[in-house]
C-alpha positions in Angstrom: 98.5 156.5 -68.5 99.9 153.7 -66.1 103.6 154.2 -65.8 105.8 150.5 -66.2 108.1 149.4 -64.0 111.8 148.4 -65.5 112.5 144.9 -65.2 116.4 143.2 -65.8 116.3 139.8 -67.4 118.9 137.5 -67.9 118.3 135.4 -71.3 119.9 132.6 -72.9 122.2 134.0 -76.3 119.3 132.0 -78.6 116.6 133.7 -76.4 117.6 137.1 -76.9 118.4 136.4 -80.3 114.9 135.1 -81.1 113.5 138.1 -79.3 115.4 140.5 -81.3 114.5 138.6 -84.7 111.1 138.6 -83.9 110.5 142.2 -82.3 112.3 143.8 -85.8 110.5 141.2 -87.8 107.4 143.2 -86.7 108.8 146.6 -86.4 108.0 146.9 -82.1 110.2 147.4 -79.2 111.9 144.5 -77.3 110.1 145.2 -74.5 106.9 144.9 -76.0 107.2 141.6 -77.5 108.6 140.7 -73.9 105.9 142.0 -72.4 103.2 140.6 -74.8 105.5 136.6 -74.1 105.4 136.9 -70.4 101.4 137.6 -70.6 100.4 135.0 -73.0 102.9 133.2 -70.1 100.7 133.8 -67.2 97.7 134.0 -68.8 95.8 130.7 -69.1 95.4 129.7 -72.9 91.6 128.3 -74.5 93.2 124.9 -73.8 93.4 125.1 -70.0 90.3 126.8 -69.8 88.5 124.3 -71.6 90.1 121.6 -69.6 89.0 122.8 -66.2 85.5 123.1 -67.7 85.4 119.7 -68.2 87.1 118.8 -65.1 84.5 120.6 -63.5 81.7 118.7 -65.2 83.5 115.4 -65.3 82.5 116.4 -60.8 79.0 117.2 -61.5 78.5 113.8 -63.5 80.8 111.7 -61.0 78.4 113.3 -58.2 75.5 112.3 -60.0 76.3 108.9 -60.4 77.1 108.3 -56.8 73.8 109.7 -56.2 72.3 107.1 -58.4 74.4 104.3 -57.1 73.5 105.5 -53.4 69.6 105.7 -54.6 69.9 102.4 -56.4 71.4 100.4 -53.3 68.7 102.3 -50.7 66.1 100.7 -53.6 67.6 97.3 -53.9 67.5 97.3 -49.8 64.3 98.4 -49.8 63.3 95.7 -52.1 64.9 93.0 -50.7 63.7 93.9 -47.0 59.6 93.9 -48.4 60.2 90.4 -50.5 61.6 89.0 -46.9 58.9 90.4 -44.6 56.2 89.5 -46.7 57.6 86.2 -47.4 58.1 85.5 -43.1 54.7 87.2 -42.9 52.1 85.8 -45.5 50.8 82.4 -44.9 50.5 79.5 -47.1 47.0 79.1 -49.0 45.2 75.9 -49.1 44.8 74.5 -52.1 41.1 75.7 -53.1 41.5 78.5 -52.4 44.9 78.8 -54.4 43.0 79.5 -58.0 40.9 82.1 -56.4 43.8 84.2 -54.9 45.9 83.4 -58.0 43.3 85.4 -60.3 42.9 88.0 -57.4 46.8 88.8 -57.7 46.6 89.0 -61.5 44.0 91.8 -60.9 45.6 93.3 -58.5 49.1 93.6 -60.6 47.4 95.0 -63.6 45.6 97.6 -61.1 49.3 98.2 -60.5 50.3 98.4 -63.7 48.1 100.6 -65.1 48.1 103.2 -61.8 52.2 102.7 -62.6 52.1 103.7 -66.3 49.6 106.5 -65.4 52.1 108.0 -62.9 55.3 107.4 -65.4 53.7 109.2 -68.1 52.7 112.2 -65.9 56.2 112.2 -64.5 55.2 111.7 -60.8 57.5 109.6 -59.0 56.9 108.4 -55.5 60.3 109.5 -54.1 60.0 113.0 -55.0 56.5 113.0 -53.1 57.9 111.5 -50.2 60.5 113.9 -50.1 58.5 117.4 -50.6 56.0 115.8 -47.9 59.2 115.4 -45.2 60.8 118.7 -46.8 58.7 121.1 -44.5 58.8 119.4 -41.3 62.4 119.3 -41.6 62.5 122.9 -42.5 60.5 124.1 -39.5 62.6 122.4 -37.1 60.3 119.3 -36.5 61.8 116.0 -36.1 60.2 112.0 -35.6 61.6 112.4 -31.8 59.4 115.6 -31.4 56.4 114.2 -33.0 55.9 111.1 -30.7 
């Protein structure tokens, strides 16, 4: 059995009154009940652990959305930079040939459509791919400077 260690306290009158009160109330020693307060003291209750469990998660979420909002401005830019290239780079049609390259387009975007839904519903997403292909070269050391 662990031997205790004496310890002197100074209490208020009410204090030591409410200790004795209580300890007889439940038929143990002073120093029990002492013992028992200055534990339930130091040890943190179900409040405080509960509250820095959700601190913690409130970090995971406020990570994640700065992730998003990084990915969503790198997407916007990425956007924005292909509509102004291909708008500085694509020439004006004549006329006749207007109709022809209008119904050419509309073909084109429900190709793209339909290869889109077919990838959503699978789950692919071009990002990730992009990523696992650059993932092992960056892994084994390689960089763009080393490759050219």
């Amino acid at each position: 059995m662990k031997s205790k260690v004496q310890l002197s306290v100074y209490l208020e009158p009410e204090a030591l009154q409410a200790l004795e009160d209580f300890a007889k109330a439940r038929g143990k020693p002073k120093s029990l009940v002492a013992e028992a307060a200055i534990l339930s003291f130091l040890t943190p209750d179900a409040a405080q652990r509960q509250e820095a469990a959700l601190a913690r998660r409130l970090d995971q979420h406020t990570r994640a959305i700065e992730r998003l909002e990084r990915n969503l401005g790198i997407s916007i830019e990425t956007l924005a930079l292909f509509v102004r290239f291909w708008l500085t780079t694509t020439p004006t049609l004549p006329e006749a040939g207007q109709a022809a390259a209008q119904a050419k387009g509309r073909e084109r975007f429900e190709s793209f459509t339909a290869a889109l839904g077919r990838r959503l519903s699978r789950g692919a997403s071009f990002a990730r791919e992009v990523s696992e292909e650059i993932a092992p070269d960056l892994r084994a050391g390689d960089s763009s400077d080393a490759r050219t």
